[in-house]
C-alpha positions as CSV (number, residue, x, y, z in Angstrom):
1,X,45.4,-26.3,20.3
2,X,43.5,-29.2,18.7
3,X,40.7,-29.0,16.1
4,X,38.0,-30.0,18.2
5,X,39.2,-27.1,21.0
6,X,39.3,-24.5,17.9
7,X,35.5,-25.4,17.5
8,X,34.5,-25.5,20.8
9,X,35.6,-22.0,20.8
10,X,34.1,-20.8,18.1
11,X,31.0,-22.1,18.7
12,X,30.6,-20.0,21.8
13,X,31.5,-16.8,20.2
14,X,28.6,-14.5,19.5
15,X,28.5,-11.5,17.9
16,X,25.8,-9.5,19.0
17,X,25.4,-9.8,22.7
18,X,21.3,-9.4,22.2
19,X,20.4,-10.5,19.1
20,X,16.7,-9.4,17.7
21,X,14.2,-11.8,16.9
22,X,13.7,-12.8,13.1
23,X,10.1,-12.2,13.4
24,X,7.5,-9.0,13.5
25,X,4.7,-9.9,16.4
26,X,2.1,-11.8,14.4
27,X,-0.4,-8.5,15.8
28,X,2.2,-5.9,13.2
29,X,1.3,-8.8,10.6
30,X,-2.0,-9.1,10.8
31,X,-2.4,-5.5,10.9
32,X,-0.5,-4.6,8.0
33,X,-2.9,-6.9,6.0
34,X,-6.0,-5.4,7.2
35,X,-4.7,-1.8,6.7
36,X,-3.9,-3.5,3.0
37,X,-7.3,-5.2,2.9
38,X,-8.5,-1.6,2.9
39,X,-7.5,0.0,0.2
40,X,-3.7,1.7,1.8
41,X,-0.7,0.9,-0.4
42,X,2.4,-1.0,0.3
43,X,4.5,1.9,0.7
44,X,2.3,3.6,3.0
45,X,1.6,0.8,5.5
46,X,5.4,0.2,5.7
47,X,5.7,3.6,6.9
48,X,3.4,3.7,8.6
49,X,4.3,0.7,10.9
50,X,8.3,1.4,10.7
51,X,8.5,-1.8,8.0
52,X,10.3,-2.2,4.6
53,X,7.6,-2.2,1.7
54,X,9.3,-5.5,0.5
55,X,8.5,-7.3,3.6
56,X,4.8,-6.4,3.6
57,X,4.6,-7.3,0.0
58,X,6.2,-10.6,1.3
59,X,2.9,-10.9,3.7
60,X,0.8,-10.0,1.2
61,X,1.7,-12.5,-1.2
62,X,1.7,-15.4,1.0
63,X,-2.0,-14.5,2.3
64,X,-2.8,-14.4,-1.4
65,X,-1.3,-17.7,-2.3
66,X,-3.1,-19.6,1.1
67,X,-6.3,-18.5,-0.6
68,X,-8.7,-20.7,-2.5
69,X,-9.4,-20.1,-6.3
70,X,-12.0,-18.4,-7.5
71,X,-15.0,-20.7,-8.3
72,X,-15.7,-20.5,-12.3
73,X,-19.1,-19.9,-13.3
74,X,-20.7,-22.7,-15.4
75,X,-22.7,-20.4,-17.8
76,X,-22.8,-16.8,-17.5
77,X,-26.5,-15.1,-18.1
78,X,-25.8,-11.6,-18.3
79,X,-22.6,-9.9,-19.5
80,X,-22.1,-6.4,-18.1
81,X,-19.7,-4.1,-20.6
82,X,-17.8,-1.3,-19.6
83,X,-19.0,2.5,-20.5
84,X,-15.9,3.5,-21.7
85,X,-15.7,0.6,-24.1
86,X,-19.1,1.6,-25.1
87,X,-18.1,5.4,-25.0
88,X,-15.5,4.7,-27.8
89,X,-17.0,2.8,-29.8
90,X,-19.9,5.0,-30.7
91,X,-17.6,7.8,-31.3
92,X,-18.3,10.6,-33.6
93,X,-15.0,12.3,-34.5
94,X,-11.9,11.0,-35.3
95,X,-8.9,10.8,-32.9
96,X,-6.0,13.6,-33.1
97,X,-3.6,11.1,-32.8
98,X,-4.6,9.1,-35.9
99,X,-3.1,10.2,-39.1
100,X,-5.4,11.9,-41.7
C-alpha cells in the first residue's frame, strides 16, 4: 500500500458513527444567563439545565467581557457610607478579640 492510500483510508475512518454537536442550542444559552441575571448561582443553573458549572461560567464571562465599561462620574456630589462602617466606628466597648 502506498502513502497516499494509507491516508485515504484514514481519513474516512470515524469513530463515533453519530457524533454530537459541539454546541448547546443558543435558547439553553441564553437561558442560563437570564436564570444568572437573576440572582441563581452557577452551580444551580448547571443542574438545573443538565450543564457543567464550568461551562456556564464560560457564558458568563464572555457576556461580561462583550459589555461596555462603566461610565466614570466626573464629580461625585453626595457620598453614601455604609452603616456598618459607621456602626463600628462609634463603638463603645472594646472588641474580645483585641488583647487587653
Amino acid at each position: 500500500m502506498a502513502v497516499s492510500d494509507i491516508a485515504a483510508c484514514i481519513a474516512q475512518i470515524k469513530y463515533t458513527p453519530n457524533p454530537k454537536p459541539w454546541a448547546y442550542p443558543e435558547e439553553v444559552r441564553r437561558k442560563a444567563l437570564q436564570m444568572y441575571v437573576d440572582g441563581m448561582n452557577l452551580r444551580r443553573i448547571a443542574r438545573h439545565l443538565g450543564l457543567h458549572h464550568r461551562t456556564v461560567s464560560l457564558w458568563v464571562k464572555a457576556q461580561a467581557a462583550q459589555l461596555p465599561d462603566p461610565p466614570v462620574p466626573e464629580q461625585v456630589k453626595e457620598a453614601e457610607m455604609d452603616e456598618v462602617f459607621t456602626f463600628i466606628g462609634d463603638k463603645k466597648t472594646k472588641s474580645l478579640s483585641s488583647p487587653s
